[in-house]
N, CA and C atoms as a LAMMPS dump frame, in Angstrom:
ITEM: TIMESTEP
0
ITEM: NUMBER OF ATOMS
507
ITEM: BOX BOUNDS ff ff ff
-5.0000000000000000e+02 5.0000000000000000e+02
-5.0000000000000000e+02 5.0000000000000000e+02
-5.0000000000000000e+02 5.0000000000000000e+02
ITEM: ATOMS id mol type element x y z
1 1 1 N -101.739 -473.9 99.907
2 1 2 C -102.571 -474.756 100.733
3 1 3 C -103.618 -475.412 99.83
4 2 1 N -103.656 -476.518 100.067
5 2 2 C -104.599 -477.211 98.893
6 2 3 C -106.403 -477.344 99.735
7 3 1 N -107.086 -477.65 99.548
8 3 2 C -108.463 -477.753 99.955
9 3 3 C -108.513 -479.118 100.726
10 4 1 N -107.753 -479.798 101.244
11 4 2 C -108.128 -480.641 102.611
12 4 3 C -107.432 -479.695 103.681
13 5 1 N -105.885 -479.535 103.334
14 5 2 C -105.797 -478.848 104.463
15 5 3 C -106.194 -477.53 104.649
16 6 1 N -107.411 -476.703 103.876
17 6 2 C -107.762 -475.697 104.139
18 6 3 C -108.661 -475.996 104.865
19 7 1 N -109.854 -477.061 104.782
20 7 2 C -110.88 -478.004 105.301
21 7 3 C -110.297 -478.118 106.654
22 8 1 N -109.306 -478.996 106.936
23 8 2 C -108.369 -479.046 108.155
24 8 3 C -108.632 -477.952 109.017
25 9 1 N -108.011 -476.799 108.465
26 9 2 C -107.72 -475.651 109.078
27 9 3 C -108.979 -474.637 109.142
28 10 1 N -109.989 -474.928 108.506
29 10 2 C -111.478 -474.288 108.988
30 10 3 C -111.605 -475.192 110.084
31 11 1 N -112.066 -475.982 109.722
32 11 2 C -112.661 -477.227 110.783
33 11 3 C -111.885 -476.546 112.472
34 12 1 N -111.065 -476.719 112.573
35 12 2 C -110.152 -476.355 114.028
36 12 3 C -110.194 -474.626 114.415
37 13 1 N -110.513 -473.868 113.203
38 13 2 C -110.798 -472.691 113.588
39 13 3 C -112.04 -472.76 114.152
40 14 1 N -112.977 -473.311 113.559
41 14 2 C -114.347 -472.807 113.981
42 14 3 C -114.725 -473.48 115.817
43 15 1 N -113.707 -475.241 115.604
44 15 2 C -113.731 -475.71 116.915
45 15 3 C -113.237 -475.12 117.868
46 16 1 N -111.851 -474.106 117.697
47 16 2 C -111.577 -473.261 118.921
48 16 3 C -112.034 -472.287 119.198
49 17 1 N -112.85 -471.645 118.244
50 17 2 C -113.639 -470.28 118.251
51 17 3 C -114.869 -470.207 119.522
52 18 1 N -114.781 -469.272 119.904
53 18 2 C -115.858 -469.45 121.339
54 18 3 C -117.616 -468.318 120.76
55 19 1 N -117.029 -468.075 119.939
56 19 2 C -118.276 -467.114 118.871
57 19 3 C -118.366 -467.812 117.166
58 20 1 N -118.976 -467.143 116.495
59 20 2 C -119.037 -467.516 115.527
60 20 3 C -118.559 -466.737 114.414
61 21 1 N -118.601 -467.69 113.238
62 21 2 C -117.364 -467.191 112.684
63 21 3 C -118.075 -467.336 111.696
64 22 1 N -118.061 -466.345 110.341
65 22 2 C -118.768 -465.906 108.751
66 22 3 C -117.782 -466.191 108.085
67 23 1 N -118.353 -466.975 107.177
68 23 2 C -118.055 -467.626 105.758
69 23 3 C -117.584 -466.432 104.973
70 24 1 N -117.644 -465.059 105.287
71 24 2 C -117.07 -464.055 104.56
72 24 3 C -115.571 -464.36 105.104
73 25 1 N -115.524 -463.907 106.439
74 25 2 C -114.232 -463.758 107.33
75 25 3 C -113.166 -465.125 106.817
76 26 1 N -114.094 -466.266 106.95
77 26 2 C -113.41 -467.613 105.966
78 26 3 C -112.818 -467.682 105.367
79 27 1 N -113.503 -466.65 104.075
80 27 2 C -113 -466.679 102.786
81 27 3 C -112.111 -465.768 102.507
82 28 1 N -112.253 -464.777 103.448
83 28 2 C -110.666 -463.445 103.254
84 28 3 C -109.798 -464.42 103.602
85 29 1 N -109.675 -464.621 104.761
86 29 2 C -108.266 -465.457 105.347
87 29 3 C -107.993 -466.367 104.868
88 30 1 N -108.481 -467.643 103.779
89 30 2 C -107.898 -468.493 103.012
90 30 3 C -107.886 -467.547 101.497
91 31 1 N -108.65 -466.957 101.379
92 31 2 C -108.132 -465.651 99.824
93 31 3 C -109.004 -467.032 99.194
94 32 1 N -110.189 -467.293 99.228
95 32 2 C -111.044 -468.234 98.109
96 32 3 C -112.778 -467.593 98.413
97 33 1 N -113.383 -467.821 97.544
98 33 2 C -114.429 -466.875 97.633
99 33 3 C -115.522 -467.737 98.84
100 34 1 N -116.598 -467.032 99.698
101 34 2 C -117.521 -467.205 100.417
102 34 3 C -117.864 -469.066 99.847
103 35 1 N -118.062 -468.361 98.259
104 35 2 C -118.501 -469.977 97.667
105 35 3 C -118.014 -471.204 97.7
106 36 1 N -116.776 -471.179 98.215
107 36 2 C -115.615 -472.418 97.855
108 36 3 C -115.835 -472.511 99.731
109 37 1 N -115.804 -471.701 100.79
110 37 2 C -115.957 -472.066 102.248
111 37 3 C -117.315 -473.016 102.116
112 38 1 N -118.615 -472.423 101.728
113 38 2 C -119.623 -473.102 101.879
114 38 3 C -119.973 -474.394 101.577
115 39 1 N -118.9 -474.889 100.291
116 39 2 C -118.73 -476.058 99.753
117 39 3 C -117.793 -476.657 100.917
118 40 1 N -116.718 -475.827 101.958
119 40 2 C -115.729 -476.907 102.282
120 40 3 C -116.978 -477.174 103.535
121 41 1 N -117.475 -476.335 104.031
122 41 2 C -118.44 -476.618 105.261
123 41 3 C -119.071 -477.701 104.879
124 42 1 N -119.606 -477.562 103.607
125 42 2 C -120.556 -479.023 103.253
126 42 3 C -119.655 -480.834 103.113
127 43 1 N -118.508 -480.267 102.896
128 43 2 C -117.458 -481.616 102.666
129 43 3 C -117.172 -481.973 104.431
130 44 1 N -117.259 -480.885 105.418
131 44 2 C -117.121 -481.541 106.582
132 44 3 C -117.924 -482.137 107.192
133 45 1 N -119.187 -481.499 106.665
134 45 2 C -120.29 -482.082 107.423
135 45 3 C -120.443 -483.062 106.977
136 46 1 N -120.265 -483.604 105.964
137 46 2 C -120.318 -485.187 105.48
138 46 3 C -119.508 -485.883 105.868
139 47 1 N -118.458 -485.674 106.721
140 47 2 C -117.695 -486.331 107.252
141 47 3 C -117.864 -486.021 108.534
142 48 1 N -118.785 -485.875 109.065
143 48 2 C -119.64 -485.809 110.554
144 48 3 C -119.336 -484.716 111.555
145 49 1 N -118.96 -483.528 110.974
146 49 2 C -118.389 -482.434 111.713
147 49 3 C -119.683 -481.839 112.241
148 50 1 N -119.939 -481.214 112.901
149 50 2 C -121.361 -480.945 114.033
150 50 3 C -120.934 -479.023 113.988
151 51 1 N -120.89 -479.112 112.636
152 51 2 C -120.698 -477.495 112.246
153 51 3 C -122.238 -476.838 112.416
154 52 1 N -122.712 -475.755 112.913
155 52 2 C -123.703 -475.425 112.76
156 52 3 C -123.485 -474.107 112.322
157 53 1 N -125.087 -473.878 111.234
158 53 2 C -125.438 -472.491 110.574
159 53 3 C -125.654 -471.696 111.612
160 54 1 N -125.689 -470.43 111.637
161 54 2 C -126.285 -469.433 112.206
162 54 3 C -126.082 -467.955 111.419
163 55 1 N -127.186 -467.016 112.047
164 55 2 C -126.574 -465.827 110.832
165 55 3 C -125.778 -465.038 111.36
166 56 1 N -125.116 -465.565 112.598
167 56 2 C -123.672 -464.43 112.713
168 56 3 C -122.22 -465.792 111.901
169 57 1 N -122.67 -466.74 111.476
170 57 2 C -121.928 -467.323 111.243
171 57 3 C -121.723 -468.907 111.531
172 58 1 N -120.391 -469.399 111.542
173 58 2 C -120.911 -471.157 111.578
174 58 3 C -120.325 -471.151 113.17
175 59 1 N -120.587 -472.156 113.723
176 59 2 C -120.143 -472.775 114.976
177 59 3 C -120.311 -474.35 115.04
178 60 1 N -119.256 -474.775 116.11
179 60 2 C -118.964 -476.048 115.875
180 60 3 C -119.42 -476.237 117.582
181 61 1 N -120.476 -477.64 117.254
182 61 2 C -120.646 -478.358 119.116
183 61 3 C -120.203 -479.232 118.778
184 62 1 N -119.869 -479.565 119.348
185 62 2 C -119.213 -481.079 119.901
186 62 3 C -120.24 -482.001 120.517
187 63 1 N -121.129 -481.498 121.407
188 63 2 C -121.709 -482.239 122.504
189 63 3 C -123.539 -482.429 121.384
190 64 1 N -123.421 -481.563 120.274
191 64 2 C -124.959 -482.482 119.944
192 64 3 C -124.877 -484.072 118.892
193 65 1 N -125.67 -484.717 119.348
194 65 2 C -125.446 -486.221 119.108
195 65 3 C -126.543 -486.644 118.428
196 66 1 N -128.012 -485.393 118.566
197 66 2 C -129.273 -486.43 117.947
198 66 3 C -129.842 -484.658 117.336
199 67 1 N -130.539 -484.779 116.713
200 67 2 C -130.943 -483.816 116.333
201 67 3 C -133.1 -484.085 115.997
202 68 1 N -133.805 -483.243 116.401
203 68 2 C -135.058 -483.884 115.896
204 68 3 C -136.009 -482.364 115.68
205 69 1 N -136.882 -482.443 115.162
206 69 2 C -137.729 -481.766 114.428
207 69 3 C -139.131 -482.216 115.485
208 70 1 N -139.524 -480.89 116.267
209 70 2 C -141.035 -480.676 117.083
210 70 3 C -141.748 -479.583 116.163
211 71 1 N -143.197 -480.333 115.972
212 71 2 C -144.323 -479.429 115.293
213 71 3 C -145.037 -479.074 116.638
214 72 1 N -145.306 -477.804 116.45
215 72 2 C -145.712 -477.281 117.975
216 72 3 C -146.839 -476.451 117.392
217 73 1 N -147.496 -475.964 118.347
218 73 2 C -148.738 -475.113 118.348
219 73 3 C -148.966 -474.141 119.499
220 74 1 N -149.023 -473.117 119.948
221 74 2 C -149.301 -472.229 121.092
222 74 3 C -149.346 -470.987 120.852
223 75 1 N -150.316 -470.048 121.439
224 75 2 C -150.156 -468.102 122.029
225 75 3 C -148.674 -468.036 121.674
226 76 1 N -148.631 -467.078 121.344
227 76 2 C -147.562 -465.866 121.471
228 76 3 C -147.494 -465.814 122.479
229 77 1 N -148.578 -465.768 124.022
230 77 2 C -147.795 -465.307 124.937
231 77 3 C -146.814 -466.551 125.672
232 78 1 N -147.335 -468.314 125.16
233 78 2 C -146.059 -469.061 126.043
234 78 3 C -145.015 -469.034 125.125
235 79 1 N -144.497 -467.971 123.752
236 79 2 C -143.708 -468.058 123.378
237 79 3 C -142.476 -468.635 124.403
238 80 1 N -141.842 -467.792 125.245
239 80 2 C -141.012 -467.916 126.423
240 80 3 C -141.039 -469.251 127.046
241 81 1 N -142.401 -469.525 127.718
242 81 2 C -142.111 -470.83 127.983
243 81 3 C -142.039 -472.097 127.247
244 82 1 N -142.244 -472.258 125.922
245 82 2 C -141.637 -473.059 125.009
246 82 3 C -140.433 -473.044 124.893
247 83 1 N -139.391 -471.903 124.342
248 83 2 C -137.962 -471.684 124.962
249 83 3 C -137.513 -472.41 125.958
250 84 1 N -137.756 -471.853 126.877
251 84 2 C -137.312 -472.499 128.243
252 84 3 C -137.674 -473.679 128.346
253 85 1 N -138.523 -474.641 128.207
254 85 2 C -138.645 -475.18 128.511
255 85 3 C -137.839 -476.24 127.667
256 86 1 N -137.894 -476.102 126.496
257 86 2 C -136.348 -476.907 125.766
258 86 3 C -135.038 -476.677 126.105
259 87 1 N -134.767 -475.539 125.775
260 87 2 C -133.299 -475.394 127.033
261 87 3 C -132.76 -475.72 127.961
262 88 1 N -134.071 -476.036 128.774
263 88 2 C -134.22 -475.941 130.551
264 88 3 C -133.779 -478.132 130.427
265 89 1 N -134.281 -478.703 129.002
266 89 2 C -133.878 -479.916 129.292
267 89 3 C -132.658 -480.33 128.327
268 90 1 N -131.85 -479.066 128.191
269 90 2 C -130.782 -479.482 127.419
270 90 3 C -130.737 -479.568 126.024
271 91 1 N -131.703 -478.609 125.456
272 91 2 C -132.298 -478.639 123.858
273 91 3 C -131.32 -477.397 123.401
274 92 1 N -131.171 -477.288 121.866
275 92 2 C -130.045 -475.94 121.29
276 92 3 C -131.905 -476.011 120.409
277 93 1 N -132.189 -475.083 120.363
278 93 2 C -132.999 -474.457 119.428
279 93 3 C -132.756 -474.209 118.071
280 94 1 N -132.033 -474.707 116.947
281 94 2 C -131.598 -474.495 115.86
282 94 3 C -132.284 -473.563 114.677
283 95 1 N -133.686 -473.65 114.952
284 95 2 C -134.677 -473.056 113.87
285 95 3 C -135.689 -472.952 114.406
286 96 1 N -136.236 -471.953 113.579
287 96 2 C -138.395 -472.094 113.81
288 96 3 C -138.415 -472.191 112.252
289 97 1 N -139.534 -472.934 111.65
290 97 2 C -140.146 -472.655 110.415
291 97 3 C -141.525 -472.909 110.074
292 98 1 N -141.898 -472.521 109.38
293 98 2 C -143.571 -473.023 109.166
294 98 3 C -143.762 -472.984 107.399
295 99 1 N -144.588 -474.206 107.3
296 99 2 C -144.855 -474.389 106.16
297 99 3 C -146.028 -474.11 105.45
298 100 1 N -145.977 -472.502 105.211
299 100 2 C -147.126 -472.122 104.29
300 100 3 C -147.739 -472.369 103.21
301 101 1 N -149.002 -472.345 103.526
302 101 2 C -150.031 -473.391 102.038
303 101 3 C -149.151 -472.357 100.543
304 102 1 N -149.28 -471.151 100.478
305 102 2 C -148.76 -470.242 99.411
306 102 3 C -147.501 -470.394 99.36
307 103 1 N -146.5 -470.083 100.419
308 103 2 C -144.896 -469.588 99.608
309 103 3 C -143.948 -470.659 100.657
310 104 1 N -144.874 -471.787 100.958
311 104 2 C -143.914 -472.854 101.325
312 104 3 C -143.258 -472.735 102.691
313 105 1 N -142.089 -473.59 102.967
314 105 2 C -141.391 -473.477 103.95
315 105 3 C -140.979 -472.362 104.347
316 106 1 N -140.912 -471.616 105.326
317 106 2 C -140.025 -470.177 105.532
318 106 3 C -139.445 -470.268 106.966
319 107 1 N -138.426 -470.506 106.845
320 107 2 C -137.39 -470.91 107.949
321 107 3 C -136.449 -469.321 108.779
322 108 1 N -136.299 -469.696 109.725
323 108 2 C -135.496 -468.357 110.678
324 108 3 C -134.554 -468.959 111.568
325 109 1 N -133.59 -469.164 111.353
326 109 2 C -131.994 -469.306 112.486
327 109 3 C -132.268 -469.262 113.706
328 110 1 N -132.394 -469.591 114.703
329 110 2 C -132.223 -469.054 116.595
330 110 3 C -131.062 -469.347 117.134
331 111 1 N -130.68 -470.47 117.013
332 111 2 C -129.911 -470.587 118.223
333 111 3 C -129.573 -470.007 119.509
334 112 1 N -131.01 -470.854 119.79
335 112 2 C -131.294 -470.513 121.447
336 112 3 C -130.84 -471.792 122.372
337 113 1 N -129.768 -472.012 123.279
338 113 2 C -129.563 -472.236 123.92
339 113 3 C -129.55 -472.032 125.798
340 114 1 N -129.896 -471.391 125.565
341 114 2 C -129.677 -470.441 127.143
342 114 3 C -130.915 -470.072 127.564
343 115 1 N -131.534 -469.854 128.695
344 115 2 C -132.375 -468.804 129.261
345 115 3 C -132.107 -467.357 128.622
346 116 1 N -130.96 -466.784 128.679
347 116 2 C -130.748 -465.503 128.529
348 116 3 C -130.946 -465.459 127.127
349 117 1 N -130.58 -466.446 126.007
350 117 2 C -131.266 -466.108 124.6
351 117 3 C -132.747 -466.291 124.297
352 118 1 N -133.541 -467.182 124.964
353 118 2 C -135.184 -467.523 125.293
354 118 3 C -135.017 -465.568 125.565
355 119 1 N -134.822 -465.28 126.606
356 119 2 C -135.496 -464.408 127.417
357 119 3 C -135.345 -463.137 126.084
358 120 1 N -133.993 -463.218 125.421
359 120 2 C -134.074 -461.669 124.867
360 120 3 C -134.903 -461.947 123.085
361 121 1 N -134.783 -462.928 122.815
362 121 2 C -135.714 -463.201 121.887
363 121 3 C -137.448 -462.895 122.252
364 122 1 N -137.49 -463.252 123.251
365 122 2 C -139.022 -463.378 123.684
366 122 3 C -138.986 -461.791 123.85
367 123 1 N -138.134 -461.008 124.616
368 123 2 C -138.183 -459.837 124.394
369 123 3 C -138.55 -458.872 123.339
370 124 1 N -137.451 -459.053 122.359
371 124 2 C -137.464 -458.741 120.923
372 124 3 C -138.851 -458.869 120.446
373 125 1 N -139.474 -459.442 120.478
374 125 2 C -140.643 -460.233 119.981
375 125 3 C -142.012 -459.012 120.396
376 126 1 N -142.246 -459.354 121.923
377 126 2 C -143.056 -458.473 122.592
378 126 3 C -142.641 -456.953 122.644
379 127 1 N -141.583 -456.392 122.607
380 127 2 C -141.221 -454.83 122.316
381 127 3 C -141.436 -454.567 121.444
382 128 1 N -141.71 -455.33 120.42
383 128 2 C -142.153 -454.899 119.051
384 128 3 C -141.007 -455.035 117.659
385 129 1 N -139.966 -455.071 118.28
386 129 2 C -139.314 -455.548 117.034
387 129 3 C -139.496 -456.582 115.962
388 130 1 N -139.996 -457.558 116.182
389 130 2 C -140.798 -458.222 114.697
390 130 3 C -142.026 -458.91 115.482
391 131 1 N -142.31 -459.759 114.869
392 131 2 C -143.151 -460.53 115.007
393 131 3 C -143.275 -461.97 114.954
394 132 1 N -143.76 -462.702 115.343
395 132 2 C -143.385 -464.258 115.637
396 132 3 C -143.605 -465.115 114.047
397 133 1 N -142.997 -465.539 113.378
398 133 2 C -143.194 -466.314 112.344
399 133 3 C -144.288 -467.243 112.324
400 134 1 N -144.731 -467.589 113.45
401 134 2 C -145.334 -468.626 113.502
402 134 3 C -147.293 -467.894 113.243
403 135 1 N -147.055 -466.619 113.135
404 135 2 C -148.456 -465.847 113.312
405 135 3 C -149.241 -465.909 112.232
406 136 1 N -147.872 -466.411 110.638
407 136 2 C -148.794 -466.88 109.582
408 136 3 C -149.228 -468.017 109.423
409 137 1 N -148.908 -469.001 110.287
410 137 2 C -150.1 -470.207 110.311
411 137 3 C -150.825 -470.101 111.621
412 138 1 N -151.192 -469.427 112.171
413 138 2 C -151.993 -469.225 113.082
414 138 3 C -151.311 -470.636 114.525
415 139 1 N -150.326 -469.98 114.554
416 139 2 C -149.506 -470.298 115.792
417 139 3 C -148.713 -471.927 115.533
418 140 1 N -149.213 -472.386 114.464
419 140 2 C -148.338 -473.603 114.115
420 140 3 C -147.208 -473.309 113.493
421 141 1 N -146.104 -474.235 114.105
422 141 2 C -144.72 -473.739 113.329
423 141 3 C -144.15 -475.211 113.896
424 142 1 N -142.171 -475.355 113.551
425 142 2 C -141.917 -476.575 113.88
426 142 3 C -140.569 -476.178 114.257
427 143 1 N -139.675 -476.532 115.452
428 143 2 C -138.18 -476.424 115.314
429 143 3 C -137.763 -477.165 115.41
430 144 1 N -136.588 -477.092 114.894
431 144 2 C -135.026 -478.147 114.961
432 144 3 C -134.342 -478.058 115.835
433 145 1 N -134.353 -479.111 116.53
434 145 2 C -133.94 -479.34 118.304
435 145 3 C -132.723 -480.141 118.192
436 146 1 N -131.764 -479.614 118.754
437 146 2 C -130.089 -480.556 119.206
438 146 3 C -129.798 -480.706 120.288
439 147 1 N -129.366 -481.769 120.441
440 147 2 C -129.149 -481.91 121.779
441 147 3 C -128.397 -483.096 121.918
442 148 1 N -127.838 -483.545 123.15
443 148 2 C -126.625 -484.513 123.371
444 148 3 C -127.002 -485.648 123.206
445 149 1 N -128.558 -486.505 122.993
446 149 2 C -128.89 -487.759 122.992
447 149 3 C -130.036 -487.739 122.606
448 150 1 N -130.673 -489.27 122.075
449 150 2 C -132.168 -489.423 121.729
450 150 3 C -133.025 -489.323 123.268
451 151 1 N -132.429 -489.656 124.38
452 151 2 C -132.959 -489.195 125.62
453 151 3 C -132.936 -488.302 125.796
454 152 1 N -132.457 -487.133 125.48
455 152 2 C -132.363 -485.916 125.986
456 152 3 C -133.55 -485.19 125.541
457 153 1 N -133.449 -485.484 123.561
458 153 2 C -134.996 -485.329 122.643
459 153 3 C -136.442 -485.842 123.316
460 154 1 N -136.12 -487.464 124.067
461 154 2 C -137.526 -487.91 124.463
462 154 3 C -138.193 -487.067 125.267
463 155 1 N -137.131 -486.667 126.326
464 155 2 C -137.757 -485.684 127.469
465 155 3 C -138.272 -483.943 127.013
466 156 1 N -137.996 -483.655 125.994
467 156 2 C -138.076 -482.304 125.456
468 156 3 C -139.366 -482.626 124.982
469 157 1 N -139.343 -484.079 124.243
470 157 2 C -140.795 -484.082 123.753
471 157 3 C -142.004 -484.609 124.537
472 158 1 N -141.526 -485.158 125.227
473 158 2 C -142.607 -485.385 126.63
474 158 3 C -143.121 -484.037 127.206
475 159 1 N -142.178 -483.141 128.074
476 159 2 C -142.876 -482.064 128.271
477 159 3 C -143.017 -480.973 127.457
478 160 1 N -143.1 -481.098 126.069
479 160 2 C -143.815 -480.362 125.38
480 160 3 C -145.514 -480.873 125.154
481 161 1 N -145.397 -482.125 125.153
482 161 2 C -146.331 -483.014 124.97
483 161 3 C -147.896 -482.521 126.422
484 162 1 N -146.529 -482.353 127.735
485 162 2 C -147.641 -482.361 128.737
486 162 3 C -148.052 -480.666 129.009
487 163 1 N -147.485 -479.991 128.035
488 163 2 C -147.702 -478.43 128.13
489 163 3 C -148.596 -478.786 127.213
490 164 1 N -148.912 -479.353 126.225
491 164 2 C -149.946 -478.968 124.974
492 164 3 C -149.053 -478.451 124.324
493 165 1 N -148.489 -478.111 123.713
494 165 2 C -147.425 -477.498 123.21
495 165 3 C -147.504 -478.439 121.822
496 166 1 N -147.005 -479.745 121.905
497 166 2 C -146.926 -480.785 120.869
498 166 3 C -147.628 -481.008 120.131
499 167 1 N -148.075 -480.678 118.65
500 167 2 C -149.242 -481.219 117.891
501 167 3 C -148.423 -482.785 117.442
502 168 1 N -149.787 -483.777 117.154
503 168 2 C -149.937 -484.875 116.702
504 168 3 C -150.438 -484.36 115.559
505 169 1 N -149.289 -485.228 114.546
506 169 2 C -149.68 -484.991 112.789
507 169 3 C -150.504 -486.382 112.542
């Protein structure tokens, strides 16, 4: 099998896959190392494949069309309703990150789509299992929002806007 049609044949795995699928698992089943998948992931995405990272692995949407970046500000406690409230207008949560004056960008995976991932993250959070990233800039942080249209983004950023939620840079 040469490296388009291995490309080929990732590409359609990951599109029929209903979970996600690791660049390890990738690389057993074509017998080429983690390193040579990550390169073919990068050759699809340049050819407009809507592959997404995550740390159980990659997944493929179909349905996101615009992608945009909100700098936000709020408590720990509307963690939850920030969630929801992007979800609630059709937002995939792709990331949180915040850009620290000392050690720079420091980025974390979500993919939150759902109420039920808002809810068990926000969980996680308040039970004590970690702590909110955003606590080293004193509640400023920014995520990477997907979603099916630049309308879909306007409205995510409108009512983030009318929660306070939205900082103006």
């Amino acid at each position: 099998m040469n490296g388009v049609e291995r490309r080929q044949e990732i590409l359609k795995r990951i599109q029929d896959s209903s979970s996600p699928i690791s660049g390890t698992e990738l690389a057993k089943s074509f017998h080429v190392s983690r390193q040579i998948i990550v390169q073919d992931i990068a050759l699809l995405r340049a050819t407009d494949a809507n592959i997404l990272s995550t740390n159980k692995g990659y997944i493929y949407n179909s349905s996101i069309r615009a992608v945009r970046t909100f700098y936000v500000c709020h408590p720990n406690e509307a963690i939850l309703d920030e969630l929801n409230t992007i979800v609630d207008f059709g937002g995939n949560i792709i990331d949180v990150f915040v850009a620290h004056q000392v050690y720079g960008q420091l980025r974390a995976e979500l993919n939150i789509n759902t109420r039920k991932k808002a809810i068990d993250f926000a969980n996680n959070i308040k039970n004590g299992h970690s702590t909110p990233l955003n606590n080293i800039t004193s509640g400023y942080h920014y995520h990477t929002v997907a979603a099916d249209s630049e309308q879909t983004l306007d409205l995510i950023e409108e009512e983030l806007r009318k929660k306070h939620y939205l900082v103006s840079e």
